[in-house]
Backbone as a ProteinNet text record, in pm:
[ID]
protein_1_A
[PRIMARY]
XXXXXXXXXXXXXXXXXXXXXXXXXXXXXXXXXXXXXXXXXXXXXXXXXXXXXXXXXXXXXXXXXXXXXXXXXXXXXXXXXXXXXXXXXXXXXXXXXXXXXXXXXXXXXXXXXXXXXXXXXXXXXXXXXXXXXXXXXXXXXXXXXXXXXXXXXXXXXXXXXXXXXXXXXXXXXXXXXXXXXXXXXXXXXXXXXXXXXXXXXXXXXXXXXXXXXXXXXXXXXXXXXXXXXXXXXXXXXXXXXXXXXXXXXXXXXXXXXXXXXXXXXX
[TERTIARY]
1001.3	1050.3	1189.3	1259.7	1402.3	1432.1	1493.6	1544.9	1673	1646.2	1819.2	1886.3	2042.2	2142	2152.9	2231.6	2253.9	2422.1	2485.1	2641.5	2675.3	2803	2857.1	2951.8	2952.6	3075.3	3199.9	3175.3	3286	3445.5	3543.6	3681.9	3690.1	3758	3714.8	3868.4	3885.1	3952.1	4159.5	4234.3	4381.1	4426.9	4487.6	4538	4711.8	4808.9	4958.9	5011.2	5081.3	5239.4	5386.8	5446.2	5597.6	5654.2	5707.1	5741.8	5870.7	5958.3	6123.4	6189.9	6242.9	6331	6505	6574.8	6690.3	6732.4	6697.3	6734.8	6645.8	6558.5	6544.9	6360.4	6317.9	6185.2	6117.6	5978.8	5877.1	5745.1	5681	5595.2	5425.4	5353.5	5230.7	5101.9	5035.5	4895.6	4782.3	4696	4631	4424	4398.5	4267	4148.5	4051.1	3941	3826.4	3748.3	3634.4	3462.8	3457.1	3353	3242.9	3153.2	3041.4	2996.9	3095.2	3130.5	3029.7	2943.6	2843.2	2819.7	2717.9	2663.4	2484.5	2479.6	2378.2	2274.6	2141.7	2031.9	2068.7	2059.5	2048.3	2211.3	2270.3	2437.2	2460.3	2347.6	2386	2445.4	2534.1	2643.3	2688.9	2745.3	2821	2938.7	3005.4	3117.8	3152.1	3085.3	3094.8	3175.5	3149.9	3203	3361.6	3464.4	3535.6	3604.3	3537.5	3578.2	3619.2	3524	3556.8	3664.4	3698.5	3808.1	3942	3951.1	4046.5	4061	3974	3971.1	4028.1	3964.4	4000	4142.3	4233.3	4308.5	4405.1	4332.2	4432.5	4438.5	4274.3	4264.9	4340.3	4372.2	4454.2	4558.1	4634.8	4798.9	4799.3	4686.7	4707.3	4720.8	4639.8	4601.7	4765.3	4860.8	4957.8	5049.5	5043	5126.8	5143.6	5009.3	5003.6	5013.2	5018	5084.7	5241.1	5205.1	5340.3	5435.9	5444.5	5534.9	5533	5500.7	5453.5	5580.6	5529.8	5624.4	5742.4	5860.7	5952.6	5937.4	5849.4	5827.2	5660.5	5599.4	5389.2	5400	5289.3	5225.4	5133.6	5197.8	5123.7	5039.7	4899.5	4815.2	4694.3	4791.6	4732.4	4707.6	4590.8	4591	4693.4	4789.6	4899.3	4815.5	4759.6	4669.8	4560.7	4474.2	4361.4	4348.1	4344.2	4337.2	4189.6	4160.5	4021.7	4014.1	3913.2	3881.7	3773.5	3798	3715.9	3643.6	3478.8	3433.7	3537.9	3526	3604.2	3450.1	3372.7	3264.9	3271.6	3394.5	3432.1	3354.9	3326	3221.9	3300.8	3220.8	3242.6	3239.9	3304.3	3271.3	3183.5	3101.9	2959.6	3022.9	2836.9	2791.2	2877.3	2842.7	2939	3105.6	3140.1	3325.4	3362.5	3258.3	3276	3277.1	3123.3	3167.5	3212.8	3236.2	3373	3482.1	3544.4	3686.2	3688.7	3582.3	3547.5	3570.8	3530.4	3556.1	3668.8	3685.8	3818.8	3920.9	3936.7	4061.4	4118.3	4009.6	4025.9	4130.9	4155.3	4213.4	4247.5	4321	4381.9	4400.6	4540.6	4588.3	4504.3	4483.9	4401.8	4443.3	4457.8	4488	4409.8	4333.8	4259.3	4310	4259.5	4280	4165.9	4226.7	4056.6	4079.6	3997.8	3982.4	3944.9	4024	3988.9	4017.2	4095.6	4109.6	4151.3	4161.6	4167	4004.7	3915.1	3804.3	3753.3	3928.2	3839.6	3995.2	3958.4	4055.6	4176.3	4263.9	4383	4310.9	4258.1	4189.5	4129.5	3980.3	3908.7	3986.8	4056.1	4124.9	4203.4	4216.5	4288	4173	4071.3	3976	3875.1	3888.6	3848.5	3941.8	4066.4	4156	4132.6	4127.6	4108.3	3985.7	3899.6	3751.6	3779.4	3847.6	3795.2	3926.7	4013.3	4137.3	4028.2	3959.3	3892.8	3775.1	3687.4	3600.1	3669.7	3760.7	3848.7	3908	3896.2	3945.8	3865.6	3695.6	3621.2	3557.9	3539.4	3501.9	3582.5	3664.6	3812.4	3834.2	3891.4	3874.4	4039.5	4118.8	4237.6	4316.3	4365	4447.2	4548.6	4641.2	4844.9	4870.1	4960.7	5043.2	4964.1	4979.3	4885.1	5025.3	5003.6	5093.8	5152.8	5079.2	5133.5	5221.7	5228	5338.4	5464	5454	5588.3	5730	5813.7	5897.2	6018.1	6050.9	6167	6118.7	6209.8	6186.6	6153.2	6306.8	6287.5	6156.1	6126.1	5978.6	5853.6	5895.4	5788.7	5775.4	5862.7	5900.8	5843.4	5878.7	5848.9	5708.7	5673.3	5518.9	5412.7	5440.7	5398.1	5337.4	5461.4	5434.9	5327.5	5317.8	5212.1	5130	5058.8	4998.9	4881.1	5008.5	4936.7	4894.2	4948.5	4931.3	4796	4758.1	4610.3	4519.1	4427.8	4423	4505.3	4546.5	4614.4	4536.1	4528.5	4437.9	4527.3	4458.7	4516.7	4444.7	4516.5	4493.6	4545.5	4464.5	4509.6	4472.2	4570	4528	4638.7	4636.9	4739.5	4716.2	4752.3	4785.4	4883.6	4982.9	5123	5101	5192.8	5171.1	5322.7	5348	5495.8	5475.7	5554.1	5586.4	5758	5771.3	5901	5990.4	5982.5	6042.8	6029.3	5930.4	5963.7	5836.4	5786.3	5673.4	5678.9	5523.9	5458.5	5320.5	5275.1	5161.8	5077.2	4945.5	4900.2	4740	4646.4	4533.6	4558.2	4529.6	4491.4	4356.3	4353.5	4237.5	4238.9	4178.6	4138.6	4270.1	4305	4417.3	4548	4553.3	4701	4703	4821.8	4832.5	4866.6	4756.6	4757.7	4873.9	5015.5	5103.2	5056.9	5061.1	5023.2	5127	5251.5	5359.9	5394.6	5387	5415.4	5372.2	5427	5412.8	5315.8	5370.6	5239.3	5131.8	5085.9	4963.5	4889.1	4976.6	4885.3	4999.8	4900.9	4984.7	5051.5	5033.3	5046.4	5195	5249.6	5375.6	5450.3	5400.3	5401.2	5282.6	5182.5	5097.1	5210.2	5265.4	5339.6	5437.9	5558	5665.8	5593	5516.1	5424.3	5441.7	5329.8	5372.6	5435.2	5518.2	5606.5	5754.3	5798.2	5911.5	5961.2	5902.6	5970.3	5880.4	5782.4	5661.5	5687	5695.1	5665.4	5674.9	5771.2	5845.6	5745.5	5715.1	5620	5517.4	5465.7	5320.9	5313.8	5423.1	5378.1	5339.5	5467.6	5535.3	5426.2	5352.1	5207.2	5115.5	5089.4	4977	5048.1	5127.2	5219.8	5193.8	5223.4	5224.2	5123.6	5002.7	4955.6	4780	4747.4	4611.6	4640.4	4752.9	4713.3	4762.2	4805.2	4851.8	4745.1	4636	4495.6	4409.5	4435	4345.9	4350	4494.8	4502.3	4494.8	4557.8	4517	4369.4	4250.3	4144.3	4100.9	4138.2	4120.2	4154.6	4254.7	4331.6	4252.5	4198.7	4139.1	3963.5	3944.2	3782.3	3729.4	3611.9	3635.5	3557.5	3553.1	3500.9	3591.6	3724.8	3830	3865.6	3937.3	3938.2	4041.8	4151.3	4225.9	4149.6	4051.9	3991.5	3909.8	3873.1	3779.5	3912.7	4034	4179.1	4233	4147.8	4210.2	4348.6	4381.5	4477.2	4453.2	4578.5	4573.3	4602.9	4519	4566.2	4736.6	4783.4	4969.6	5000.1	5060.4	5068	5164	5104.8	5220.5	5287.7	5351.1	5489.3	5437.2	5309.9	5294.1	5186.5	5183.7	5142.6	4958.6	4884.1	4775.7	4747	4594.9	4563.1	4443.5	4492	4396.4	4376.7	4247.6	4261.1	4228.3	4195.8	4208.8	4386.3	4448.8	4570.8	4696	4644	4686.1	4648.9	4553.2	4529.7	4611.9	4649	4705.3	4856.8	4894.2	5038.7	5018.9	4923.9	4928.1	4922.5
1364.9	1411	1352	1427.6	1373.3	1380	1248.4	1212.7	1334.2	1360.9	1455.2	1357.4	1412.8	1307.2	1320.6	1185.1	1143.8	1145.4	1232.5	1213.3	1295.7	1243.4	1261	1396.7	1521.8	1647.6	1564.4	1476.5	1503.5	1379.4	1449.8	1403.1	1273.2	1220.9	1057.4	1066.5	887	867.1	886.7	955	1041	912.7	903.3	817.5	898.8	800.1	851.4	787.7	833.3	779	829.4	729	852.4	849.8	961.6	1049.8	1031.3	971.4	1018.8	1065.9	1177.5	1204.2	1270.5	1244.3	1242.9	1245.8	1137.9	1095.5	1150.6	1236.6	1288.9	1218.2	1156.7	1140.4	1193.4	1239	1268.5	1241.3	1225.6	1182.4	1273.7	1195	1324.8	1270	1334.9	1277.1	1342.6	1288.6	1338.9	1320.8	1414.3	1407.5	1405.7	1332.2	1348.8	1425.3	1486.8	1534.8	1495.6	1359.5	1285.7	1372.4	1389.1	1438.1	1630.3	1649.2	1807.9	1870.6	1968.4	2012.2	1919	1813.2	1750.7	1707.2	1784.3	1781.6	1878.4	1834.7	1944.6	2038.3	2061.3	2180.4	2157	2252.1	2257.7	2342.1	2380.6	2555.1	2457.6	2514.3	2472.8	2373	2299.7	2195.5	2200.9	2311.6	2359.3	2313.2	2285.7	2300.3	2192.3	2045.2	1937.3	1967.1	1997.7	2033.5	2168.2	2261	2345	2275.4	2202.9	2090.8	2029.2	1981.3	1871.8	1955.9	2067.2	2133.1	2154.3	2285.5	2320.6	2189.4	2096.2	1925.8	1911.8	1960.9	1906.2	2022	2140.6	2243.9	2204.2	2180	2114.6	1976.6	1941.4	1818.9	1840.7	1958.9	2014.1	2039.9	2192.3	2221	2189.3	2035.3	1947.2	1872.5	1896.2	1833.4	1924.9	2043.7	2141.1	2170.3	2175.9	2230.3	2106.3	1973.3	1895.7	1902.3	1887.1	1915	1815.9	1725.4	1608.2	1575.9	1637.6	1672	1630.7	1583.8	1433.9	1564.3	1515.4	1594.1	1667.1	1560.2	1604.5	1549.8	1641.2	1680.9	1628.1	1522.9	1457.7	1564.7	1577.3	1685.7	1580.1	1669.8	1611.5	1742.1	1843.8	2021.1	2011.3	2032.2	2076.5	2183.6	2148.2	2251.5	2347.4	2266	2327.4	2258.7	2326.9	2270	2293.9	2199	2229.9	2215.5	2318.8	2331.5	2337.7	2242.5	2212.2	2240.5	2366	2427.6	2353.3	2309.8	2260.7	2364.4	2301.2	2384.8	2435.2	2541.1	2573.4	2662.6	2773.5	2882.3	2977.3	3012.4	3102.4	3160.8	3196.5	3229.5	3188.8	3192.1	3096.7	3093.2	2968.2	2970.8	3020.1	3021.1	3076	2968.4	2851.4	2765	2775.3	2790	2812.5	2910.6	3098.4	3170.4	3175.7	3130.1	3083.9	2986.5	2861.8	2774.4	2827.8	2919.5	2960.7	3103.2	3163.4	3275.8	3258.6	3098.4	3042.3	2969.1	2889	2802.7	2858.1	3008.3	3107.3	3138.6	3153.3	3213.8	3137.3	2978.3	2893	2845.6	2818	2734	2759.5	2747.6	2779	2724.4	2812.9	2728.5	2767.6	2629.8	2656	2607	2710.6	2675	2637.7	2569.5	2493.7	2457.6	2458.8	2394.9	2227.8	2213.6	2036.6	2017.3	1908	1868.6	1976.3	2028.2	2112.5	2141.2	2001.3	2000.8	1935.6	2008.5	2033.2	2151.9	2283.4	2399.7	2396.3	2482.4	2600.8	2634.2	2654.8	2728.5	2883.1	2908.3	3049.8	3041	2979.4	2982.5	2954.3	2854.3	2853.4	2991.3	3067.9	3208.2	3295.1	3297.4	3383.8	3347.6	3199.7	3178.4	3232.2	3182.9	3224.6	3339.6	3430	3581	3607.1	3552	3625.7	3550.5	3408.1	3327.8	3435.2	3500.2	3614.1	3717.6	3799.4	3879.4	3884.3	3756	3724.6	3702	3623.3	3609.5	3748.3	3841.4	3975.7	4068	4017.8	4141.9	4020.6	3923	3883.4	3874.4	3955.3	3942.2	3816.9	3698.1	3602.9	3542.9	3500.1	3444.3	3332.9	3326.7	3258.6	3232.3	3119.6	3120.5	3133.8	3190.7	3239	3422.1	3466.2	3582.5	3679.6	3781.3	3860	3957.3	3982.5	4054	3955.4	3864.6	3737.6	3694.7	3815.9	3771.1	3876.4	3795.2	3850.5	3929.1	3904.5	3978.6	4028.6	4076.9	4065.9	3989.7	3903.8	3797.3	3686.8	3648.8	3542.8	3661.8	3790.8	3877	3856.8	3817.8	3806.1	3692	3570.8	3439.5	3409.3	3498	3490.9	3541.7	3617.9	3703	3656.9	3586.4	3488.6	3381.4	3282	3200.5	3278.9	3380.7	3463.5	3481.9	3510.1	3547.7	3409.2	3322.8	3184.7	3125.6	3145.3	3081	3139.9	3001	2874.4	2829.8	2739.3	2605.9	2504.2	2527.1	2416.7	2336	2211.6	2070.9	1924.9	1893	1736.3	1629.8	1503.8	1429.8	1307.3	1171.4	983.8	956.3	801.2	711.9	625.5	626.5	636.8	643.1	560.1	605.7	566	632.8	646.8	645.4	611.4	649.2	781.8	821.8	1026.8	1026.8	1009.8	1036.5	971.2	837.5	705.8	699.5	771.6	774	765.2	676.5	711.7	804.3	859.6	977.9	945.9	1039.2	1055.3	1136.9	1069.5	1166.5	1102.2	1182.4	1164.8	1175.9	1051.6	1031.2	1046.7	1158.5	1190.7	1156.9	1170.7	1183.6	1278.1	1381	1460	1456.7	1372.7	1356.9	1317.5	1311.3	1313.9	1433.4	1415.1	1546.9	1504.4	1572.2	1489.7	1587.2	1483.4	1557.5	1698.1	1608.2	1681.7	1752.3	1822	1891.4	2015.1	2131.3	2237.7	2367.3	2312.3	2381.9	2290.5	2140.9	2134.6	2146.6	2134.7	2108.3	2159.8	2254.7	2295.7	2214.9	2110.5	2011.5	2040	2063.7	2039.4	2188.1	2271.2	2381.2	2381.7	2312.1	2283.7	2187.6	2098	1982.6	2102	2198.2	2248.9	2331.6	2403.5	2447.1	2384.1	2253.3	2226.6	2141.6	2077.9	1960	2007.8	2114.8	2182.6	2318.9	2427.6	2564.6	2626.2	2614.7	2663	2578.5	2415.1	2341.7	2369.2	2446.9	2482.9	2630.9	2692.1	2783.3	2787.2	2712	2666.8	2607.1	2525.7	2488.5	2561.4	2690.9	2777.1	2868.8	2895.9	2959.9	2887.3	2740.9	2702.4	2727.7	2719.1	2740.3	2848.3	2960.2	3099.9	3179.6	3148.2	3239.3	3184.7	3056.4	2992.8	2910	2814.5	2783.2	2834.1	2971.7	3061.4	3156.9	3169.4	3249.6	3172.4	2998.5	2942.4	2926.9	2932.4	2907.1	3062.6	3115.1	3232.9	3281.1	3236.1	3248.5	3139.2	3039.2	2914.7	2948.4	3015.7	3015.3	3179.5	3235	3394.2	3374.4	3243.7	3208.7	3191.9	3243.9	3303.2	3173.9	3057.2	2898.7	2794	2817.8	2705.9	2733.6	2576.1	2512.2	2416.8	2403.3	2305.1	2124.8	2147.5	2010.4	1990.4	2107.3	2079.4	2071	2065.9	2079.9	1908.4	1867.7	1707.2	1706.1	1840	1858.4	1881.6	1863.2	1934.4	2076.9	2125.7	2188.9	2218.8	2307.8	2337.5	2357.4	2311.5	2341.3	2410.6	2514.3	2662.3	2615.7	2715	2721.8	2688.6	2712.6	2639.4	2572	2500.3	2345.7	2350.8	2515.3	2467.2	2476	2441.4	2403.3	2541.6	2630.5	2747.3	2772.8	2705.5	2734.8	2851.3	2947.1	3076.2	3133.8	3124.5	3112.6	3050.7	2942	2816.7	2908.5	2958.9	2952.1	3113.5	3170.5	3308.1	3234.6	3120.2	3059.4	3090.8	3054.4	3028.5	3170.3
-551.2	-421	-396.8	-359.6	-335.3	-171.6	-130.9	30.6	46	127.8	229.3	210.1	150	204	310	339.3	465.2	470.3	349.3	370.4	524.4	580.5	703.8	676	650.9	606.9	750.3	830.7	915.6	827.6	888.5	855.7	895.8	812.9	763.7	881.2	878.3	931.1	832.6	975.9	848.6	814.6	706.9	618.6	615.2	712.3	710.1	599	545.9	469	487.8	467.5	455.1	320.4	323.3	164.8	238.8	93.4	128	-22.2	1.2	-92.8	-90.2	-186.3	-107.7	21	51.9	199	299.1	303.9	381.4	394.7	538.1	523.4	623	584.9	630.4	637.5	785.3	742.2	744.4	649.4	626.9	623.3	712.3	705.3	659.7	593	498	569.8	584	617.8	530.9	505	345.5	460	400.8	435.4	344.8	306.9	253.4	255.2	181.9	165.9	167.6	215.2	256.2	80.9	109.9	-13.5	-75.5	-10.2	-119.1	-75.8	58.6	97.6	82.1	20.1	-27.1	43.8	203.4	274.9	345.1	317.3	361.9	443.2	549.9	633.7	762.3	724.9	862.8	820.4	694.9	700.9	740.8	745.2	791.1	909.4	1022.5	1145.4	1190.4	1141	1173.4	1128.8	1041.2	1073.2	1108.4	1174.1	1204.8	1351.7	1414.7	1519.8	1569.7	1402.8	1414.4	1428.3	1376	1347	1492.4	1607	1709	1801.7	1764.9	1857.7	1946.6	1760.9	1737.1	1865.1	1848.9	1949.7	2088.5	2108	2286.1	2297	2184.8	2235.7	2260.3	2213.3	2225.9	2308.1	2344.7	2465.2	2570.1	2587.3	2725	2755.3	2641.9	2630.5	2676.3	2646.6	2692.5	2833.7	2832.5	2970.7	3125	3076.2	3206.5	3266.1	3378.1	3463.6	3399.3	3381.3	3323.4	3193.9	3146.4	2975	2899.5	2784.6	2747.8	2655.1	2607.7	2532.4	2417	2308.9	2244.6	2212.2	2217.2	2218.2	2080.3	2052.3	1953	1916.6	1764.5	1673.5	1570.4	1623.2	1490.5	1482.6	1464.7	1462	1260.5	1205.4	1109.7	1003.7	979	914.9	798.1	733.9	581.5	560.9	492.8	455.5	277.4	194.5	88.2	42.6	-41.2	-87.6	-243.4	-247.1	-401.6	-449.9	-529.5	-593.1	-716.6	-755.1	-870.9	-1001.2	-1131.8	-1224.4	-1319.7	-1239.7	-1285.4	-1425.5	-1393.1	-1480.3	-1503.9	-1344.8	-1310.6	-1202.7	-1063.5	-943.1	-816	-767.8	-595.8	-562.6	-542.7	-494.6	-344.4	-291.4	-150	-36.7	-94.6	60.1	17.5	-67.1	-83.1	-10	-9.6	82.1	171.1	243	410.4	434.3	403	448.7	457.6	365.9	333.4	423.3	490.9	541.4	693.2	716.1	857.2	871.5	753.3	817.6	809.1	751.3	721.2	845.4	930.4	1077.2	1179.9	1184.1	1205.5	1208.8	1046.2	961	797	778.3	681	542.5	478.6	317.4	204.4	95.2	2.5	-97.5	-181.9	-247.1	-397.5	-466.5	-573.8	-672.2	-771.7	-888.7	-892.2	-870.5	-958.6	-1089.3	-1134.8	-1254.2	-1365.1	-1339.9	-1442.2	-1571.8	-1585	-1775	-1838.5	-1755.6	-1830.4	-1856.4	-1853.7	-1857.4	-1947.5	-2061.5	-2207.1	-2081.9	-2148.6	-2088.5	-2067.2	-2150.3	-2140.9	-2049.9	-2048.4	-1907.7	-1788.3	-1801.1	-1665.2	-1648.7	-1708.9	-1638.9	-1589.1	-1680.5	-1643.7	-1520.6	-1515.5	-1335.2	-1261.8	-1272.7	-1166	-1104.9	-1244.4	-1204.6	-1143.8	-1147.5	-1109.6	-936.7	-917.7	-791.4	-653.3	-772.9	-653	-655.6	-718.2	-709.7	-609.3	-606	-498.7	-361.6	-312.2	-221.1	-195	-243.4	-153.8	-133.2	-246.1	-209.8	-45.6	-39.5	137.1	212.8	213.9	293.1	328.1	220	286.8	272.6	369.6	398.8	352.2	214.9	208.4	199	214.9	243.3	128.1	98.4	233	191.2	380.9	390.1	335.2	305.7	301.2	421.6	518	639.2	708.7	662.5	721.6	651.1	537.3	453.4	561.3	568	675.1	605.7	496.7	468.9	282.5	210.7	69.5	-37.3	11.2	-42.5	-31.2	91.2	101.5	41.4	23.7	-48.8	-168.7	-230	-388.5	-447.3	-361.1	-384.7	-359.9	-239.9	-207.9	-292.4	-341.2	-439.2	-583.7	-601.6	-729.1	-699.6	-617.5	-534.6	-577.5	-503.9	-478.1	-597.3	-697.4	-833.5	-913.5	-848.3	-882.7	-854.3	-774.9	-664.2	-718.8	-791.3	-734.6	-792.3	-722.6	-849.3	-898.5	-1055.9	-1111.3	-1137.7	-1129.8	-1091.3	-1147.8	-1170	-1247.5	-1180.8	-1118.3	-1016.1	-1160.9	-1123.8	-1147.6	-1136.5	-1116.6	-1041.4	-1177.7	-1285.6	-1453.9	-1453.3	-1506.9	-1599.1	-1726.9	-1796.2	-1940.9	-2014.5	-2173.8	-2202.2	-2298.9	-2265.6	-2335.4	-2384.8	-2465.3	-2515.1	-2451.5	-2428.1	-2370.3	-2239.3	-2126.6	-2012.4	-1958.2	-1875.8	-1745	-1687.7	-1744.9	-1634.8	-1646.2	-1479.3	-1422.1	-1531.7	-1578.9	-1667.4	-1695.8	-1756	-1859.5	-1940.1	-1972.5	-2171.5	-2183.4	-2349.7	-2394	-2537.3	-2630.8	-2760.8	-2823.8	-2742.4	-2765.3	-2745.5	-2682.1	-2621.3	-2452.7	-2415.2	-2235.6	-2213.8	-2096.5	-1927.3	-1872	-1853.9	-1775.2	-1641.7	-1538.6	-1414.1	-1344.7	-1384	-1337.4	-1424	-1558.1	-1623.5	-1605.9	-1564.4	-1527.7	-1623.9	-1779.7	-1843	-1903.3	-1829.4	-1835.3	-1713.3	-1568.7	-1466.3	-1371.3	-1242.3	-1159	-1060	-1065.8	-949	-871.9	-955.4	-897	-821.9	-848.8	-814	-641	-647.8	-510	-462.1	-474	-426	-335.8	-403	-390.6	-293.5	-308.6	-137	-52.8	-51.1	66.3	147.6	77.4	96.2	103.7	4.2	17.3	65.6	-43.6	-13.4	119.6	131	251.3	367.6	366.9	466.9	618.1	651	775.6	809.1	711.7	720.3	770.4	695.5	763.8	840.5	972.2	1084.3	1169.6	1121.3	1233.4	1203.4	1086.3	1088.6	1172.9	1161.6	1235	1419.9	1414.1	1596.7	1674	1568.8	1603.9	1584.1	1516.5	1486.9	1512.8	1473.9	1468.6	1605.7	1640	1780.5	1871.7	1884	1984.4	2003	1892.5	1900	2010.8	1937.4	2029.2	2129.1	2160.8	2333.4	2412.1	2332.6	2443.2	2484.6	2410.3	2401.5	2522	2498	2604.2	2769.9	2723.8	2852.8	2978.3	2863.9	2928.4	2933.8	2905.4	2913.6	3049.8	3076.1	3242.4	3324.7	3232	3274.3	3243.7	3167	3200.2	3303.7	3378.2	3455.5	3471.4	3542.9	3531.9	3527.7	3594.9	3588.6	3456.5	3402.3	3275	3191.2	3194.2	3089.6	3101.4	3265	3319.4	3381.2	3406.3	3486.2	3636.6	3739.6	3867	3917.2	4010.4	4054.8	4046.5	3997.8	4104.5	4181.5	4266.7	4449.2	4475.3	4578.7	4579.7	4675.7	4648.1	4798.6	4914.3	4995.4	5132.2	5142.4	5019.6	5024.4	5033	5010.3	4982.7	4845.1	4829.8	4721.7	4656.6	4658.3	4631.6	4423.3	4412.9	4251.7	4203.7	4236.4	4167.8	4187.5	4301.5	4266	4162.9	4187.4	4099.6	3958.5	3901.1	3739.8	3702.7	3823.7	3780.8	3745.6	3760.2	3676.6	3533.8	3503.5	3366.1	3303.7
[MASK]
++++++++++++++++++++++++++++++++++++++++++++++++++++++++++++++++++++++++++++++++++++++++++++++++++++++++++++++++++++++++++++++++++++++++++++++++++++++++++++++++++++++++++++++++++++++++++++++++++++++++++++++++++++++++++++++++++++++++++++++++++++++++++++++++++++++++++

């Protein structure tokens, strides 16, 4: 007989750093999701961060919407969610679909293989192909969408991504010497995985997503499109409330305090 886990699917506590490169720094916080499918019965593991994600909007919003509302609103809105696919070399199981079926709805995802120098250069194409094929027969959403490519050019570039996804990927904090120089890599029986090497591991191509050529993208995706869904939804719910938001009333022009007036501001 085997015990239920008892793993927690909810988002561990974010772990910040700052990244600087040529001069320029930023900083990025990184969320883990511990235990997420690893529990006998997984119906609804999803939920805990679908939570965190939503959290993160009522916290903007509650920010937006005060009268004295600070200059610049402390963002801690989910930009992307990266998803790591087992490297089965099969098909998306049942929870990759509805996770990726729900969290598409609200947040940007980018799915990815793990570990993927335990699958042939071959197999790894022939997942790729089968895991784009499943992802469009459940209509399921991932970045970059294409009805959001704005001109030709981000069509062109998007496109390629596109045909790219997943990105299989090879992660360790390993250095190694390769032709006189340190790199990130697995050593095997065969040689080194350099992480950053473009034809053993996509990494760097996921990195240039979303750290460089996308970055500005995907805010202005999560801004415009996932927390502008949410609030307008928030805001037309026929039981918000300035006091359930922790705000006041707004006081009209002759000084009473009428809240069904008051919420036709917004």
């Amino acid at each position: 007989m085997f015990n239920s886990c008892t793993c927690d699917p909810s988002p561990s506590v974010p772990l910040c750093v700052v990244i600087e490169e040529k001069g320029v720094r930023m900083k990025l916080t990184v969320i883990d999701t511990p235990g997420f499918g690893d529990q006998i019965n997984n119906e609804n593991c999803w939920e805990p961060i679908v939570k965190h994600v939503n959290e993160q909007y009522e916290k903007y919003l509650r920010e937006e919407l005060h009268i004295n509302r600070k200059r610049r609103i402390p963002d801690s809105r989910v930009h992307c969610c990266i998803y790591f696919l087992p490297p089965t070399g099969h098909r998306l199981r049942q929870i990759d679909v509805e996770f990726m079926k729900r969290l598409g709805k609200i947040v940007s995802i980018v799915p990815v293989i793990a570990k993927a120098d335990t699958l042939t250069m071959e197999e790894r194409q022939e997942f790729k192909e089968r895991i784009r094929q499943d992802l469009a027969a459940n209509g399921i959403r991932v970045y970059p969408q294409k009805e959001y490519d704005e001109d030709p050019e981000d069509s062109i570039l998007n496109d390629r991504i596109r045909e790219s996804i997943p990105f299989a990927v090879v992660g360790t904090d390993k250095e190694h010497q390769v032709n006189g120089h340190k790199v990130l890599g697995r050593k095997t029986k065969w040689g080194i995985i350099e992480v950053e090497n473009v034809e053993h591991c996509e990494f760097a191509n996921l990195r240039d997503l979303l750290i460089r050529s996308h970055l500005q993208d995907l805010k202005d995706v999560t801004h415009n499109i996932h927390y502008e869904t949410y609030r307008v939804r928030r805001l037309n719910e026929s039981n918000v409330s300035f006091s359930e938001l922790g705000l006041a009333p707004w006081p009209l022009e002759n000084g009473t305090d009428d809240r069904g007036q008051s919420e036709s501001h917004l």
